[in-house]
C-alpha positions as CSV (number, residue, x, y, z in Angstrom):
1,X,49.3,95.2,170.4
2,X,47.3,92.2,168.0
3,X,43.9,92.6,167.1
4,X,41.9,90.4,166.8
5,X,39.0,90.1,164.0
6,X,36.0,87.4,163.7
7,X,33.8,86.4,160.6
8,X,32.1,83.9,159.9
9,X,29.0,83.8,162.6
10,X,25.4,83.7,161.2
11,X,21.9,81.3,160.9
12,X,22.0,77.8,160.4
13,X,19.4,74.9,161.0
14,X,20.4,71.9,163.5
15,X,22.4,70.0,161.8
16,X,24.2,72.3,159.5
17,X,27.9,73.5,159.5
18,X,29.6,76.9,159.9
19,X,33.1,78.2,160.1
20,X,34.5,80.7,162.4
21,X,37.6,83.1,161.3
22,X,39.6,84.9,163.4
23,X,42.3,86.9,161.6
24,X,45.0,88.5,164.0
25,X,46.7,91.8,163.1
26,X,50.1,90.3,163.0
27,X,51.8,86.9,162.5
28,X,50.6,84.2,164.6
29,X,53.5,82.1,164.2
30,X,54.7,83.1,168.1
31,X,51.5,82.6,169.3
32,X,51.6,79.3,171.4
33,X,48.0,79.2,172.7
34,X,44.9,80.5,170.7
35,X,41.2,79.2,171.2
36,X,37.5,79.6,171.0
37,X,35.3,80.5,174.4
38,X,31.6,81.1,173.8
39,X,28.8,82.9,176.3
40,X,25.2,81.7,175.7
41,X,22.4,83.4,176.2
42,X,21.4,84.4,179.8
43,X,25.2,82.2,180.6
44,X,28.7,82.4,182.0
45,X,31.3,82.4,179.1
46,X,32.8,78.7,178.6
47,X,35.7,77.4,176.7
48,X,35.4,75.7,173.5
49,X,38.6,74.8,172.4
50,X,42.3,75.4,172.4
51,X,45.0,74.7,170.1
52,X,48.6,75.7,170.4
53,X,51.2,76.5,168.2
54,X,52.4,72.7,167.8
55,X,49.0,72.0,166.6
56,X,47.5,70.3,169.6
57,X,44.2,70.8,170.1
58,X,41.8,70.2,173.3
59,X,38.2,70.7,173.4
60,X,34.9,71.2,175.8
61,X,33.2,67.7,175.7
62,X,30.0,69.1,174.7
63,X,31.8,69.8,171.1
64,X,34.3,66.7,170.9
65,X,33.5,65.0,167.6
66,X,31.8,67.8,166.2
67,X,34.5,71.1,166.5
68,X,37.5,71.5,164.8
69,X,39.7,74.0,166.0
70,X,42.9,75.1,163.2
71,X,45.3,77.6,162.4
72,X,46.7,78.8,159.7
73,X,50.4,80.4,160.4
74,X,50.6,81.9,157.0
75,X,47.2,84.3,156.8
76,X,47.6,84.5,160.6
77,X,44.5,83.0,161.5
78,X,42.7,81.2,163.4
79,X,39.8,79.2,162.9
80,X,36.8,77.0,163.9
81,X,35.1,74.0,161.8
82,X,32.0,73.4,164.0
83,X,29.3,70.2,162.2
84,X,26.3,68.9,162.8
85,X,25.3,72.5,165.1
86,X,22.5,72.0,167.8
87,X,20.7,74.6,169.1
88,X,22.5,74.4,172.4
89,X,25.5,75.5,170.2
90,X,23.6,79.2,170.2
91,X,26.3,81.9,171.6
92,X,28.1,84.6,170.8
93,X,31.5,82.8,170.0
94,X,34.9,85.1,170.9
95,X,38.4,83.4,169.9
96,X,41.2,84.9,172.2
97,X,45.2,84.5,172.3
98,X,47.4,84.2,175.1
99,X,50.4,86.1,174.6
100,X,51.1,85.9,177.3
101,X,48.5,88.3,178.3
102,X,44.3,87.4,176.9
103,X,43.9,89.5,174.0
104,X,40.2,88.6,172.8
105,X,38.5,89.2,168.9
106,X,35.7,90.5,169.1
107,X,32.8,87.9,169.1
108,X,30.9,86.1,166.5
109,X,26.9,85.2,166.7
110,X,25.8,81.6,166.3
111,X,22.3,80.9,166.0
112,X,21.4,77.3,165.2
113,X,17.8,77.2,164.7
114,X,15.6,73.7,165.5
């Protein structure tokens, strides 16, 4: 079974720029659909973005413009460019896989501070 492992979380003023990781146990390569959900404070968990194993990417239109979503077949991992933060952005952020079944990492804190 792949695991899943985030990094990259943390502190950053509006306006500022972090990464998220997610490194899977195994090869990604046969992988078709990983992505990015988040759960704000005190909220229902929402999707972020997706991209597949062709590269296509789709993304929640609060972040359009602003997230990148990538992956890297060769480290096996997956990751998450996210610019010019708000503080709305603030969540625990968990990237998952479909393999077919939802395996899930296990979550990342994003604080973006006013």
């Amino acid at each position: 079974q792949v695991q899943l492992v985030e990094s990259g979380g943390g502190l950053v003023q509006a306006g500022g720029s972090l990464r998220l990781s997610c490194q899977a146990s195994r090869t990604i390569f046969t992988i078709n659909t990983m992505g990015w959900y988040r759960q704000p404070p005190g909220k229902q968990r929402e999707l972020v973005a997706v991209i597949t194993s062709g590269g296509s990417t789709n993304y929640a239109d609060s972040v359009k413009g602003r997230f990148t979503a990538s992956r890297d077949n060769a480290k096996n991992t997956a990751y998450l460019q996210m610019n010019s933060l708000k503080p709305e952005d603030t969540a625990i952020y968990y990237c998952y896989a479909a393999i077919p079944n939802i395996i899930w990492g296990q979550g990342a804190q994003v604080t973006v501070s006013s």
